[in-house]
N, C-alpha and C positions, 0 to 999 in steps of 0.2 A: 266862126270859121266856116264848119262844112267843106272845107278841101277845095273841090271840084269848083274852080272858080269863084271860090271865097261865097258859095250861094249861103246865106245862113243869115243870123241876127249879132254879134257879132260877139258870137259864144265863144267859152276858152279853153274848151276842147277841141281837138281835131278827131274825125270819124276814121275810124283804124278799118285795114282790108281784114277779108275773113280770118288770114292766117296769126293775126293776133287774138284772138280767138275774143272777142266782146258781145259775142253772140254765139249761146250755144243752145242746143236740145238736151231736157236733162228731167226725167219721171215722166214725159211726155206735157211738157212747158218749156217754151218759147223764153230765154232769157236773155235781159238785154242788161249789160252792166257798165257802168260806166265808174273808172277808177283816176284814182289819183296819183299820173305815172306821167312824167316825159313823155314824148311822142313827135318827132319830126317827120313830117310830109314831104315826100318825095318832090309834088308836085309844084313847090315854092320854097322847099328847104325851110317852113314857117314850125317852130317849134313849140310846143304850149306843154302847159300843168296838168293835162287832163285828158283821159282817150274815153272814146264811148264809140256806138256803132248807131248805123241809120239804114236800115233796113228798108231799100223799095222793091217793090215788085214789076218793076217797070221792064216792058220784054217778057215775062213772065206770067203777069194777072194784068192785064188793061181790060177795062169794063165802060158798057155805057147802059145804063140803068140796072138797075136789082137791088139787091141787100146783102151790107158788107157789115161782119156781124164779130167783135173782138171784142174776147174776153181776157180780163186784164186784173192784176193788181198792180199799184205804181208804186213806182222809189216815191224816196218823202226825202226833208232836208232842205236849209236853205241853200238855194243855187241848184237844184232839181228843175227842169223843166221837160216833163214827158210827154210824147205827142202822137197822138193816131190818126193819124191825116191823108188826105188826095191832093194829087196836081193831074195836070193833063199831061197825057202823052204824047201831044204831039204839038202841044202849045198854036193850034190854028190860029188864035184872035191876037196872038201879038203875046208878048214880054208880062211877066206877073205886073200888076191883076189881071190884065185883060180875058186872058183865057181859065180865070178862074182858079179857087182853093177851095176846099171843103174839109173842115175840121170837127171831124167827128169826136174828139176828147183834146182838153187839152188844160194841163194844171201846172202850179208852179210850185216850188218849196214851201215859200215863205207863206202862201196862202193852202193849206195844205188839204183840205177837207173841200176845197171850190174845184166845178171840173167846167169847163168850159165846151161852149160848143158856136163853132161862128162857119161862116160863107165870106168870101171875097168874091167880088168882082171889080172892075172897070167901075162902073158907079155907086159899089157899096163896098167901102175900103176902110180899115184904118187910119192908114196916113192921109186922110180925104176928113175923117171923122165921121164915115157914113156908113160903117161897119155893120152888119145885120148878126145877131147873137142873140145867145143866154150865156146866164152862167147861176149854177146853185150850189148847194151843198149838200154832200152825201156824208154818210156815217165811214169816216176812217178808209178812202180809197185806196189808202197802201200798206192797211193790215186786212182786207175783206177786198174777193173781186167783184165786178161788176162786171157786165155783158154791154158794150158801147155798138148801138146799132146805126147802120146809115138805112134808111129809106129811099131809094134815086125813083125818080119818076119822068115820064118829060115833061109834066105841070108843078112841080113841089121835090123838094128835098123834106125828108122828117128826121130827126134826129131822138134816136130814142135810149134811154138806159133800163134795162132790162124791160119790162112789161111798163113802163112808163112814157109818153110822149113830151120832150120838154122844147123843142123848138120847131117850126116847120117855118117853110122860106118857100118863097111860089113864085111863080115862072110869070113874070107883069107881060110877055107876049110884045114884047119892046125890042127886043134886041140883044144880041150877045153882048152889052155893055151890062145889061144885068141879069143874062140870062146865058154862059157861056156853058151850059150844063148839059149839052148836047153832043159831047166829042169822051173820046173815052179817055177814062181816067184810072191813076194806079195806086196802089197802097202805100204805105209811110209809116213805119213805126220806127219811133226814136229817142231815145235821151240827150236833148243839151246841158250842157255846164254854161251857167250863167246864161250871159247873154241881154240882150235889149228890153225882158222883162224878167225871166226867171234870176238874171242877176241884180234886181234890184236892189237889193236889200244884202246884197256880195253872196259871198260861195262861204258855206262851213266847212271847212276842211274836213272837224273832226267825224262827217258822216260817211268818208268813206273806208 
C-alpha cells in the first residue's frame, strides 16, 4: 500500500496519520510499531489487516551531502520488513529510479540476522537487474542495536555499520542516470507488513 498514491511494494498494511499513535517517543527512543488491526484510508476507502507508520522528514530534514547516522534495533518476524532509507526531494531527474534511492539499512523477517544495503538509479536498478548493493549478517539486529551510517560525498556514497565500512558506490562522472546523488535528499524510516519481498515467505500473525 503506502496510502498516498498506493507508492509502496504492495504491502498489507496501510501507514496510519500520527493520531493513531504507531509512532511514539518513549525513555528517549524513537518507536515504530506496527500492529495487527483494521485500518481504512481515507484516501481510497482501501482497508487492510495491518497499520504501521512511515516516518519522512521531508519539509523538515532535506540534505545534500553529510552524514546521516541511525541507531536502530529491528522488529523481527516473518512479514517484517524495516527500512532506513532516502528519496529526493524534489525528484529533478524524472519518476523513481531516475532521481534516485539510497538505502542505508534494510532487512526482512524471514531472513532475520541479513541487513542489507543498496543505491538505485536510472542505470543501476532492480527491476533492470543491475542493482549496486551488499548485504551480510550481523549478530541478532533485533535483540542488539547497531549505528547504520550513510557517508554522502559528491564522488561516492559509503555505507557503514558502526566502525565498519561495508559498501561504497562512486560517482562514474557519467550522468545523473547513474549519478543522481547531487539534489537533496530526506530521511525514511519505516516498517512494512509483507509486501513484494518481506512477504515472501507470507506474514506470521502470531508475531504481533
Amino acid at each position: 500500500q503506502g496510502n498516498n498514491w498506493d507508492w509502496g511494494n504492495n504491502e498489507a498494511q496501510n501507514y496510519t496519520p500520527a493520531a493513531n499513535n504507531n509512532a511514539w517517543v518513549e525513555n528517549g527512543n524513537l518507536i515504530i510499531e506496527a500492529r495487527k488491526e483494521n485500518y481504512t484510508w481515507s484516501g481510497d476507502n482501501e482497508t487492510t489487516p495491518y497499520t504501521s507508520a512511515r516516518l519522512i522528514s521531508k519539509g523538515k530534514g532535506d540534505w545534500l551531502y553529510g552524514k546521516v547516522e541511525v541507531r536502530a534495533k529491528l522488529p523481527t518476524g516473518i512479514g517484517m520488513w524495516p527500512a532506513i532509507w532516502m528519496l529526493p526531494t524534489n525528484s529533478e531527474y524524472g519518476n523513481w529510479p531516475a532521481s534516485g534511492e539510497l538505502d542505508m539499512m534494510e532487512n526482512v523477517g524471514y531472513d532475520p540476522n541479513r541487513i542489507h544495503f543498496n543505491i538505485h538509479t536510472q542505470a543501476y536498478n532492480h527491476t533492470i537487474g543491475t542493482n549496486k548493493g551488499y548485504n551480510t549478517l550481523f549478530t541478532e539486529p533485533y535483540n542488539n542495536y547497531f549505528t547504520y551510517i550513510l557517508y554522502w560525498y559528491p564522488d561516492r556514497v559509503e555505507f557503514w555499520v558502526d566502525n565498519t565500512k561495508y559498501f561504497t558506490f562512486n560517482n562514474e562522472g557519467t550522468g545523473y542516470t547513474v549519478w543522481p546523488f547531487d539534489k537533496q535528499f530526506f530521511l525514511i524510516l519505516n516498517i512494512a507488513v509483507g509486501g513484494g519481498w518481506g512477504g515472501l515467505q507470507g506474514i506470521d500473525d502470531n508475531i504481533f
